[in-house]
VEXMITOR-322658 format. One line per field, with one value per atom (N, C-alpha, C, CB): residue number from 1; atom name; x, y, z. Coordinates in Angstrom, 3 decimals, decimal comma. Atoms other than C-alpha are relative to their C-alpha. Glycine has a CB too. Layout:
<rs>
k c(NUM	...)
a c(CA	...)
xx c(X	...)
yy c(Y	...)
zz c(Z	...)
</rs>
This chain:
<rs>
k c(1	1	1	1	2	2	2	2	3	3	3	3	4	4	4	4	5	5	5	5	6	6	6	6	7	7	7	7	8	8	8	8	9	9	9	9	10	10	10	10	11	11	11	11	12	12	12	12	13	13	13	13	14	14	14	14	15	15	15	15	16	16	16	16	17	17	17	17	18	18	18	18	19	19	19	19	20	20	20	20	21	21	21	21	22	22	22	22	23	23	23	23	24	24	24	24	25	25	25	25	26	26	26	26	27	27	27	27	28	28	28	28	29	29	29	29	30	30	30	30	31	31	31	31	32	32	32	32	33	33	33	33	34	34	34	34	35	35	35	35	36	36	36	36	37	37	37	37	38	38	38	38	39	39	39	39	40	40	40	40	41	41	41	41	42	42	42	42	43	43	43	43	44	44	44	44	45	45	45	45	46	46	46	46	47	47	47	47	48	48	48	48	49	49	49	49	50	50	50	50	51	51	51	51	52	52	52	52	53	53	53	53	54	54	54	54	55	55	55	55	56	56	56	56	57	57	57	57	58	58	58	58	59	59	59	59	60	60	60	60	61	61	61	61	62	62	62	62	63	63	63	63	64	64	64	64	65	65	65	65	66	66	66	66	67	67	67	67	68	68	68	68	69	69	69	69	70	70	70	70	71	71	71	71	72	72	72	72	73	73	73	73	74	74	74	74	75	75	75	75	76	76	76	76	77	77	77	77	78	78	78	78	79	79	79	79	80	80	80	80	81	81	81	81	82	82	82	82	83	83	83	83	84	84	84	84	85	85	85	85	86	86	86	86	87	87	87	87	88	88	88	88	89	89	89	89	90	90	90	90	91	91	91	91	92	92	92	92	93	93	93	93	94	94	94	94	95	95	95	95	96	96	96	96	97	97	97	97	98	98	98	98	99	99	99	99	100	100	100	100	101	101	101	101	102	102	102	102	103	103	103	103	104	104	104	104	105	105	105	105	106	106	106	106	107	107	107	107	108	108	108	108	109	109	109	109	110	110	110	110	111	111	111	111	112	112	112	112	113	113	113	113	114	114	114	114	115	115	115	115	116	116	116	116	117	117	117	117	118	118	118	118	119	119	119	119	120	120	120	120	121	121	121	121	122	122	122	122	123	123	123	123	124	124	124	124	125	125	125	125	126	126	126	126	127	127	127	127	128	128	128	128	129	129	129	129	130	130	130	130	131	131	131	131	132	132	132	132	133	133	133	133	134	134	134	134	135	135	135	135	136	136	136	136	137	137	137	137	138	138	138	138	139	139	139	139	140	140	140	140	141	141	141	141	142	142	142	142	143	143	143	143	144	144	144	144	145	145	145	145	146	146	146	146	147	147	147	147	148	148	148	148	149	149	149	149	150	150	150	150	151	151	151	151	152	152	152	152)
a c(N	CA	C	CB	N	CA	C	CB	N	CA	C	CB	N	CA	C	CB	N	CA	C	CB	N	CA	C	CB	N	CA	C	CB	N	CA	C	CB	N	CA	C	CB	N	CA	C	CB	N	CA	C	CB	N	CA	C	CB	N	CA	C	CB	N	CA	C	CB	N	CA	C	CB	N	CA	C	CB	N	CA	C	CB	N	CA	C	CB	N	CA	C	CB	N	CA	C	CB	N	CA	C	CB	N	CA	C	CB	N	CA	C	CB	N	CA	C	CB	N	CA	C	CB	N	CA	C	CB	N	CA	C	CB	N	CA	C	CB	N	CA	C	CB	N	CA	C	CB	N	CA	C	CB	N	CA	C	CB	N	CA	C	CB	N	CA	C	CB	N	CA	C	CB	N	CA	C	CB	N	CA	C	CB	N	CA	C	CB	N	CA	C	CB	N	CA	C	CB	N	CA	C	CB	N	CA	C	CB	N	CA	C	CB	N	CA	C	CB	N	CA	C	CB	N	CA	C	CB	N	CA	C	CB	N	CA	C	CB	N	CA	C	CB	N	CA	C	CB	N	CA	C	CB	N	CA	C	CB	N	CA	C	CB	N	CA	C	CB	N	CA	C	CB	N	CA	C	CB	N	CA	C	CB	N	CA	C	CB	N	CA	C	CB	N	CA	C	CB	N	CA	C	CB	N	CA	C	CB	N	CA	C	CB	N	CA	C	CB	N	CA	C	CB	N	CA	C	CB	N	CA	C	CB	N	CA	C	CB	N	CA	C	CB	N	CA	C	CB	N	CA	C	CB	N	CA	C	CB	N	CA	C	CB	N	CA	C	CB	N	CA	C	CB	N	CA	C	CB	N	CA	C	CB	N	CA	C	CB	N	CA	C	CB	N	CA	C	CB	N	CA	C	CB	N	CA	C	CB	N	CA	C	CB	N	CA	C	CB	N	CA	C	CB	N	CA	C	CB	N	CA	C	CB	N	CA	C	CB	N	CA	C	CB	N	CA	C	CB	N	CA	C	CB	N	CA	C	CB	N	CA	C	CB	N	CA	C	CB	N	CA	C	CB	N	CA	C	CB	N	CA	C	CB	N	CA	C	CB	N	CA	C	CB	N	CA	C	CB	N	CA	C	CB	N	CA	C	CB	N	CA	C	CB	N	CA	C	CB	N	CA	C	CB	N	CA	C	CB	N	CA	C	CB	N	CA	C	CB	N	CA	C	CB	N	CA	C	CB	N	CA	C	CB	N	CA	C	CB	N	CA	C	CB	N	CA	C	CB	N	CA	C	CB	N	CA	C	CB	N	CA	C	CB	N	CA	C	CB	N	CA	C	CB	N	CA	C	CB	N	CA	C	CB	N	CA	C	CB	N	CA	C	CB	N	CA	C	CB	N	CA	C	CB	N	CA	C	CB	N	CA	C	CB	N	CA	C	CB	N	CA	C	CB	N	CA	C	CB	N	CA	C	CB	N	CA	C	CB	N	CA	C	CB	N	CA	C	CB	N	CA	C	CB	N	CA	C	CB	N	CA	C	CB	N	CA	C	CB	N	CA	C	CB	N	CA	C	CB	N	CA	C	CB	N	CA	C	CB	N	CA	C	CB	N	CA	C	CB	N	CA	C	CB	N	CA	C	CB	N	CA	C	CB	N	CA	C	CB	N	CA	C	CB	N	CA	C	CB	N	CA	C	CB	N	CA	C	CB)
xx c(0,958	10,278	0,648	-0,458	-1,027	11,305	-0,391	-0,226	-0,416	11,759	-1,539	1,677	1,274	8,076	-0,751	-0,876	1,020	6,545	0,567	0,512	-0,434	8,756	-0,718	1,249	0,116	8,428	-1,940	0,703	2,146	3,956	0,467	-1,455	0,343	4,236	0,518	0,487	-0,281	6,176	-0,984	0,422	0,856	4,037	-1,435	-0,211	0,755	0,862	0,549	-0,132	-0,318	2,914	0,191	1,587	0,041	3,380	-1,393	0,395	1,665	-0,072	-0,779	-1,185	0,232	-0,792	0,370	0,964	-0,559	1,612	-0,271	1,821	0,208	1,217	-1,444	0,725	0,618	-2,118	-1,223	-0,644	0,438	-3,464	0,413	-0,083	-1,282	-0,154	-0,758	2,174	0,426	-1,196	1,646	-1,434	-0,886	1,434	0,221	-0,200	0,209	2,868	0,105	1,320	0,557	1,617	-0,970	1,472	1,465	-1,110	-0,603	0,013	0,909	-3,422	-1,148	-0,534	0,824	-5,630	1,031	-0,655	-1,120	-2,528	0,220	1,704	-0,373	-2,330	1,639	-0,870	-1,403	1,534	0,445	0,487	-0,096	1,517	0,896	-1,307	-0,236	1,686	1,399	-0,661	-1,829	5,381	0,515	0,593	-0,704	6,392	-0,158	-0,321	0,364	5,347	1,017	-1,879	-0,497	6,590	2,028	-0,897	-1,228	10,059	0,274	-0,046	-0,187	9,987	-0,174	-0,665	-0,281	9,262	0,982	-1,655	-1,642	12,323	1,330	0,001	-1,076	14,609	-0,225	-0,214	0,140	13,221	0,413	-1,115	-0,580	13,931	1,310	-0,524	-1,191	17,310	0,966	0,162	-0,790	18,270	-0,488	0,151	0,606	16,434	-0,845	0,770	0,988	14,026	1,051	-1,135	-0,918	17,305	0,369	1,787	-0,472	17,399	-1,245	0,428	1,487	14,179	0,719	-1,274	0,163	15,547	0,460	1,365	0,176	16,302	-0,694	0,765	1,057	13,214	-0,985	-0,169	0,867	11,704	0,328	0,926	-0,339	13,752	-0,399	1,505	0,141	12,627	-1,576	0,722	1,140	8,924	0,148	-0,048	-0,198	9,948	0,420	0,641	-0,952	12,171	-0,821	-0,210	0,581	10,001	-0,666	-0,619	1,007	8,483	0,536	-0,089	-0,046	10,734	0,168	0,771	0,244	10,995	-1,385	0,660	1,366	7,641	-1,389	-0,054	0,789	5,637	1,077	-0,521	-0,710	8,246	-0,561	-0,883	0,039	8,481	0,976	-0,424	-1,551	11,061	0,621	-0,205	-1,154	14,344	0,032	1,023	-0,435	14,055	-1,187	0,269	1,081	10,600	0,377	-0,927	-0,360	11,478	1,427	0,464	-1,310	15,016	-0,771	0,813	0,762	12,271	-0,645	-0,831	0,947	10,410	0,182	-0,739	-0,728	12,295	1,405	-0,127	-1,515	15,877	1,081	0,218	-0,915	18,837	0,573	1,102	-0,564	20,077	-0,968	0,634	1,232	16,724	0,089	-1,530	-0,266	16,959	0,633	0,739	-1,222	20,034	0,058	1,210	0,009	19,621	-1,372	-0,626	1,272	16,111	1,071	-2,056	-0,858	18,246	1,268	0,959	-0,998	20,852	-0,740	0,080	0,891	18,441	-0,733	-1,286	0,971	16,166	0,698	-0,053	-0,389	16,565	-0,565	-0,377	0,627	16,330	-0,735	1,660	0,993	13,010	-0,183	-0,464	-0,370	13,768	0,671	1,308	-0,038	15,135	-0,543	1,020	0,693	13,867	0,143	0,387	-0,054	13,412	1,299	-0,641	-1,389	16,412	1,117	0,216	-1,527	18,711	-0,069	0,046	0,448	17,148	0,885	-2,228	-0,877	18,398	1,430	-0,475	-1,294	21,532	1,025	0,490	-0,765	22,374	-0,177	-0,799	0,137	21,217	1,444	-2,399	-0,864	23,611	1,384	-0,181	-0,977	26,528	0,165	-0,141	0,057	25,617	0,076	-1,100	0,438	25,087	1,347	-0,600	-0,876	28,743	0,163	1,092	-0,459	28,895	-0,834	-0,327	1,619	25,580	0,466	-1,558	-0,384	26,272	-0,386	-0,652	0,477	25,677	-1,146	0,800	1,604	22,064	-0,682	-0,328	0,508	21,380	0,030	0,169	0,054	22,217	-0,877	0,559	1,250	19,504	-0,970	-0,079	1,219	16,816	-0,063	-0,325	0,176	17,888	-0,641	1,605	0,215	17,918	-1,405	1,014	1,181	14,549	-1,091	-0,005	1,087	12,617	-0,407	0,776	0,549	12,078	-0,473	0,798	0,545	10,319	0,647	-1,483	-0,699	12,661	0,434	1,430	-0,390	12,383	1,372	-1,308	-1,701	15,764	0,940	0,511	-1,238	17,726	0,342	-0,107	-1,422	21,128	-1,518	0,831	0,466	18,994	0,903	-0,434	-1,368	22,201	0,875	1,111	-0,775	23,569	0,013	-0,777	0,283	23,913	0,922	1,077	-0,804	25,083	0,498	-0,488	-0,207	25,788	1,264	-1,182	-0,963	28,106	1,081	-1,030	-0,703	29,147	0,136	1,231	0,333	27,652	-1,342	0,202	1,360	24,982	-1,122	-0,079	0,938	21,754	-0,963	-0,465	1,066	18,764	-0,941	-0,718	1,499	16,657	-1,279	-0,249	1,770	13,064	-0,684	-0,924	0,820	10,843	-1,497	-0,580	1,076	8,547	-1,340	-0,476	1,634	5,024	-0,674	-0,957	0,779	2,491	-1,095	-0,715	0,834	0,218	-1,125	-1,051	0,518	-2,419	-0,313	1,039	0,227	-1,308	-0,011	1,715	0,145	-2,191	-0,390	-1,583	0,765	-4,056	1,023	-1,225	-1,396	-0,570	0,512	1,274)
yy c(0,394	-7,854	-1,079	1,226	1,039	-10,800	-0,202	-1,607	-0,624	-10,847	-0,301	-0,790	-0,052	-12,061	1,031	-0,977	-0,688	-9,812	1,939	-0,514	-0,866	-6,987	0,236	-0,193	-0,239	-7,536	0,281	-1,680	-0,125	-7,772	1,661	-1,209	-1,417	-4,505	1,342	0,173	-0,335	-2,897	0,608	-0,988	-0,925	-3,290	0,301	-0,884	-0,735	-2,328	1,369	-0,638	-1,746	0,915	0,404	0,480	0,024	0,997	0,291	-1,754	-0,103	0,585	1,406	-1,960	-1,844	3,923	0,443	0,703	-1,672	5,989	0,240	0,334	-0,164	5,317	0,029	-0,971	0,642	4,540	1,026	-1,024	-1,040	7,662	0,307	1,060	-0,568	7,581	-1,019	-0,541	0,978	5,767	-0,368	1,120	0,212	4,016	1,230	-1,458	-1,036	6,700	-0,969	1,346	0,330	6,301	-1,231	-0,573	1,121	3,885	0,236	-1,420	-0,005	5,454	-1,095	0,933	1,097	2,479	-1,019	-0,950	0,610	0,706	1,008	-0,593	-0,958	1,707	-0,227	-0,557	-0,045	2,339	-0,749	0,872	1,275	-0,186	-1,032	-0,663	0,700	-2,386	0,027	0,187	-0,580	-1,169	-0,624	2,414	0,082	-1,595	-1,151	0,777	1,688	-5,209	-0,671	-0,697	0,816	-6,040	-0,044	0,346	-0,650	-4,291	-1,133	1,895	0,764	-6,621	-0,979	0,189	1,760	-9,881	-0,498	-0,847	-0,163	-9,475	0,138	2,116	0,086	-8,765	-1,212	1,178	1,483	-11,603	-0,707	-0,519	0,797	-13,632	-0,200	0,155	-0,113	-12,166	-0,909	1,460	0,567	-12,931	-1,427	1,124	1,046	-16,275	0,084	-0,788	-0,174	-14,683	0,089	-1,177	0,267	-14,854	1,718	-1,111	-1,350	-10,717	0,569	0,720	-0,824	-9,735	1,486	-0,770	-1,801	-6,243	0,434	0,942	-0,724	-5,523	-0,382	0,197	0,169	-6,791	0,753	-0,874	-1,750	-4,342	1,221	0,676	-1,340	-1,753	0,201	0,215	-0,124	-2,620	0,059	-1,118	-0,117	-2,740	2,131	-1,123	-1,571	1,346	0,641	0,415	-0,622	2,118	1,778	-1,316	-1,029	5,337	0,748	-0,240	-1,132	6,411	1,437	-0,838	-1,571	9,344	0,614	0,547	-1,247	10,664	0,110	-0,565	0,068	10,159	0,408	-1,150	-0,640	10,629	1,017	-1,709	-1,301	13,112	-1,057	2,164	0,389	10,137	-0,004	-0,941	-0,711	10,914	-1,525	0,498	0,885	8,902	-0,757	0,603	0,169	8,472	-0,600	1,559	0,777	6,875	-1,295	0,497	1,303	4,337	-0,805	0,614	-0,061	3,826	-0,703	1,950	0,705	3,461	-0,925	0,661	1,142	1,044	-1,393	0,302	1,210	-1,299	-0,001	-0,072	0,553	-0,721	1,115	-2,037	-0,826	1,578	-0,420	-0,295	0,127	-0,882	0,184	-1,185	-0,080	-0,874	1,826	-0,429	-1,685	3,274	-0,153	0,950	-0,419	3,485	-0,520	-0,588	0,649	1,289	1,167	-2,155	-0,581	2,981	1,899	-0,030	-1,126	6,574	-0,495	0,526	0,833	4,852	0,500	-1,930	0,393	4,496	1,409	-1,508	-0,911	8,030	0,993	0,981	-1,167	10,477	1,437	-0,238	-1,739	14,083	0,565	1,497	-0,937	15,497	0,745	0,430	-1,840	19,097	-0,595	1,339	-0,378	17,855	-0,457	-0,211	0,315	17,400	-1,406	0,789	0,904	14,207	-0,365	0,327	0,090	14,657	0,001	0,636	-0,358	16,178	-1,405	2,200	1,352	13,206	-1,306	-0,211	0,964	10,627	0,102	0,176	0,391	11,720	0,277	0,210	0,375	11,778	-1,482	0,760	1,816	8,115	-0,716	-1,001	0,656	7,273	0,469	0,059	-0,453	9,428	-0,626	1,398	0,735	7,658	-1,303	0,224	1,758	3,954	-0,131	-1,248	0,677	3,230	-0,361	0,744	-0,436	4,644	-1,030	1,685	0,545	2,502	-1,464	-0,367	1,297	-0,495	-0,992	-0,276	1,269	-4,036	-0,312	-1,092	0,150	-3,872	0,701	0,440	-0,754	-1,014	-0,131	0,768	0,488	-2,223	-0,926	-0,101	1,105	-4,854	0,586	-1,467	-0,808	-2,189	1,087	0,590	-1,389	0,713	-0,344	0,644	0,322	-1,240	-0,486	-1,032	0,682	-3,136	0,873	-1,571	-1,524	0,135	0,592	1,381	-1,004	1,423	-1,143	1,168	1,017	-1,905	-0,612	0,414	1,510	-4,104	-0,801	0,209	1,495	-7,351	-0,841	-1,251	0,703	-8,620	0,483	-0,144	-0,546	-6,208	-0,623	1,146	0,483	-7,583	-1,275	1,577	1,005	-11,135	-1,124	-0,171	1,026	-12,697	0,004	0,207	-0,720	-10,993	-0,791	1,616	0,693	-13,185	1,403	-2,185	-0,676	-10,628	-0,544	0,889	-0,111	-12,947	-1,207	0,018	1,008	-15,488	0,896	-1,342	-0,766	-13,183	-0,607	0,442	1,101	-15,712	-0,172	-1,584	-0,495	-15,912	-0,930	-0,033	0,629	-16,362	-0,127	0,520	0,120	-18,068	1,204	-0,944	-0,404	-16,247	0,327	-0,291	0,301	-15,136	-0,185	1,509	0,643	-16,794	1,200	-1,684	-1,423	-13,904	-0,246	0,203	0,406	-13,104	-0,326	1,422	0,492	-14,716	1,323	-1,682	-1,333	-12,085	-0,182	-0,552	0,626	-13,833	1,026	-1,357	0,065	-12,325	2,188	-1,200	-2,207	-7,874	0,085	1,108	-0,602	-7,640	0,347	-0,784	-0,169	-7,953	1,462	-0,778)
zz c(1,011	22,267	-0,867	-0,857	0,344	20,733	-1,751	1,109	1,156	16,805	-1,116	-0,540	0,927	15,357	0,058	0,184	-0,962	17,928	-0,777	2,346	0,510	16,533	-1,358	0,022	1,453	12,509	0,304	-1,240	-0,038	13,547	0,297	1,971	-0,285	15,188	-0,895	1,343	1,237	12,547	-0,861	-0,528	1,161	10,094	0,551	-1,582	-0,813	12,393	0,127	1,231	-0,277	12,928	-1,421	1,045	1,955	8,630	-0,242	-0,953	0,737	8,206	0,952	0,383	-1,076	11,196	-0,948	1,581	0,161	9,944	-1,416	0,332	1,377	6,113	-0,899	-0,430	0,795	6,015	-1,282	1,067	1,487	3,412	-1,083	0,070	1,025	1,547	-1,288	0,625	1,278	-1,958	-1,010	-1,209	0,565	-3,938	-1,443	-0,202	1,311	-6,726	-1,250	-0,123	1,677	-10,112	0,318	-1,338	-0,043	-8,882	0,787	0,193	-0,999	-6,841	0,623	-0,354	-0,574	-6,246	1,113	-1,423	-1,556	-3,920	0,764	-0,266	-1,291	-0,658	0,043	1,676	-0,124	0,096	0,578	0,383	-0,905	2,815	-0,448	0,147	0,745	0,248	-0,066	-0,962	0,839	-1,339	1,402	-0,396	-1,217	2,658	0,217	1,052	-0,506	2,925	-0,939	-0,347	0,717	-0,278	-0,212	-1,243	-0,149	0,282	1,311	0,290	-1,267	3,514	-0,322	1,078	0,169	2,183	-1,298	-0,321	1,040	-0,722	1,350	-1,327	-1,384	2,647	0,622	1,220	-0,489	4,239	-0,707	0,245	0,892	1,385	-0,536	-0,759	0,163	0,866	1,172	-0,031	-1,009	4,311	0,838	0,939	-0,445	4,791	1,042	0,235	-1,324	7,537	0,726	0,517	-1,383	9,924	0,501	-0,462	-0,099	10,111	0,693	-1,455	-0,182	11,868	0,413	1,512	-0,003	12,943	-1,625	1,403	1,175	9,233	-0,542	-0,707	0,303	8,162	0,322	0,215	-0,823	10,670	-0,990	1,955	0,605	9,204	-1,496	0,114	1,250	5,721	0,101	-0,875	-0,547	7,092	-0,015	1,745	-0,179	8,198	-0,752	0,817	1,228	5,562	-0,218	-1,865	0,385	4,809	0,802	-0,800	-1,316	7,857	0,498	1,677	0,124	8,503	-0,963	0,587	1,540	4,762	-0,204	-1,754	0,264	4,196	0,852	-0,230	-1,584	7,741	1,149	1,149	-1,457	9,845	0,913	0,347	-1,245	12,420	0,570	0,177	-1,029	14,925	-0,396	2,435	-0,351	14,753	1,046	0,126	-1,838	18,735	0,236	1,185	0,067	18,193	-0,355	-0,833	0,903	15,810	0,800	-1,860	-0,711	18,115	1,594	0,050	-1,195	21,436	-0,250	0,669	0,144	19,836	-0,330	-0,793	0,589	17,818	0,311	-1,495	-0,399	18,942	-0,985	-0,573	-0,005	18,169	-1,855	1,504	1,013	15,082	-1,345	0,163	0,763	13,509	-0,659	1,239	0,151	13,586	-0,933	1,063	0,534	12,367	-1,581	0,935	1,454	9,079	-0,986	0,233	0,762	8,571	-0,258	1,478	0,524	8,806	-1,533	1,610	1,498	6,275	-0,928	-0,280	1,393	3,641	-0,139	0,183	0,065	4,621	-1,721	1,828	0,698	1,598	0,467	-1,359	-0,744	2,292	-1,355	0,617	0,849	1,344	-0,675	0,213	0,578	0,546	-1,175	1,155	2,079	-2,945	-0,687	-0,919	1,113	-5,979	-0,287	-1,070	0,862	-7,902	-0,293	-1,004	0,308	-9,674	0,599	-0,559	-0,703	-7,145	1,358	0,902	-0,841	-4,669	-1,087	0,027	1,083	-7,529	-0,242	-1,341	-0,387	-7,750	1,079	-0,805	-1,546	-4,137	0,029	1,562	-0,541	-3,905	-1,242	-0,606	0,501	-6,525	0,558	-1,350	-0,575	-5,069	1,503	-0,086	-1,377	-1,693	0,044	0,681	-0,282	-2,927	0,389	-1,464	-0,284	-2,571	1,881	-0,735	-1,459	1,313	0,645	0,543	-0,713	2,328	0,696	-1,500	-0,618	4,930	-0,955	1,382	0,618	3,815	0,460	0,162	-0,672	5,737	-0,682	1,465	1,466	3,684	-0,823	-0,413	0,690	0,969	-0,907	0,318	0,422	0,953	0,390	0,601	0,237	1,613	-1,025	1,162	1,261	-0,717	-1,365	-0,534	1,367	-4,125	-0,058	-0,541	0,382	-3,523	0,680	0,449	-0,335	-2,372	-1,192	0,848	0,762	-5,557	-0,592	-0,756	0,383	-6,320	-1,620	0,081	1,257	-8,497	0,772	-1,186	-0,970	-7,031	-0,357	-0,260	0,317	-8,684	0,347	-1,231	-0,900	-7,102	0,941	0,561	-1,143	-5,030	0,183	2,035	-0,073	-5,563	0,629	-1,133	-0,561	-5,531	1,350	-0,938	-1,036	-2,469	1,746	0,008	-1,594	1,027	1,073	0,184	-0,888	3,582	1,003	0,414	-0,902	6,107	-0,270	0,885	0,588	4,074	-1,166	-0,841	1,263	1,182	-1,029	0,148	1,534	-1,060	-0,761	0,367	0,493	-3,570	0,624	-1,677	-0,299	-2,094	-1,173	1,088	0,848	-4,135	-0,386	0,541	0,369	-6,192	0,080	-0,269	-0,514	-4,700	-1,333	0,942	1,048	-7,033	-0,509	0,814	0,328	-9,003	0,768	-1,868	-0,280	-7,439	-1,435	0,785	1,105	-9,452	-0,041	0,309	0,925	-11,620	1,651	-2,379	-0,762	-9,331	1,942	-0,194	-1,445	-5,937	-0,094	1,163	-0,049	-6,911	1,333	-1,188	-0,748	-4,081	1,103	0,342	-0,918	-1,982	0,234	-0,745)
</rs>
């Protein structure tokens, strides 16, 4: 599958598996949404040159959120794709709190692929802005969405 053909099907399988979930604290966004926008901040991080972690930032939530097998997501998009989207999964069974501070007890451990999906999942677009993973130099700035584009 070659890497446009990938990131399309992605989010076609985002928009399946998620598509009843509603963004929290705004029930009028579909969740989709969060998964697109979590994917075009990665894209932007990594200049578009990362389509399997663009995928994976497309999935980021499909097995905490939908119970979709590991070995699905692994047959479909590829082994490295999995493996980043596991990176990032938090385990369900805890609370809020005890969920929060595993992610902080875990940020240090988290690859440099993960890295650029964990922080911009909980939707702060300035998170690791500066961060090039593939130079180890600062990449530009994504330029804020305009008020303009909600419907995204």
């Amino acid at each position: 599958m070659n890497d446009l053909l990938a990131v399309v099907t992605a989010a076609e399988a985002a928009a399946r598996w998620h598509g009843t979930q509603r963004h929290k604290g705004i029930p009028d966004k579909p969740f989709v949404n969060h998964l697109l926008e979590v994917a075009r901040l990665v894209a932007e991080a990594t200049r578009g040159e990362d389509a399997d972690l663009i995928t994976a930032a497309i999935l980021h939530d499909a097995m905490e959120d939908q119970d979709v097998p590991r070995t699905l997501i692994a047959q479909g998009f590829g082994e490295a794709v999995a493996a980043v989207i596991e990176e990032v999964t938090d385990d369900p069974a805890l609370d809020d709190e005890a969920r929060k501070r595993a992610q902080v007890e875990h940020a240090a451990s988290l690859s440099v692929r993960a890295k650029l999906i964990k922080p911009r999942a909980p939707r702060h677009p300035r998170a690791f802005q500066d961060f090039d993973p593939r130079e180890g130099q600062p990449a530009p700035a994504p330029e804020p969405l305009p008020e303009i584009r909600q419907w995204v």
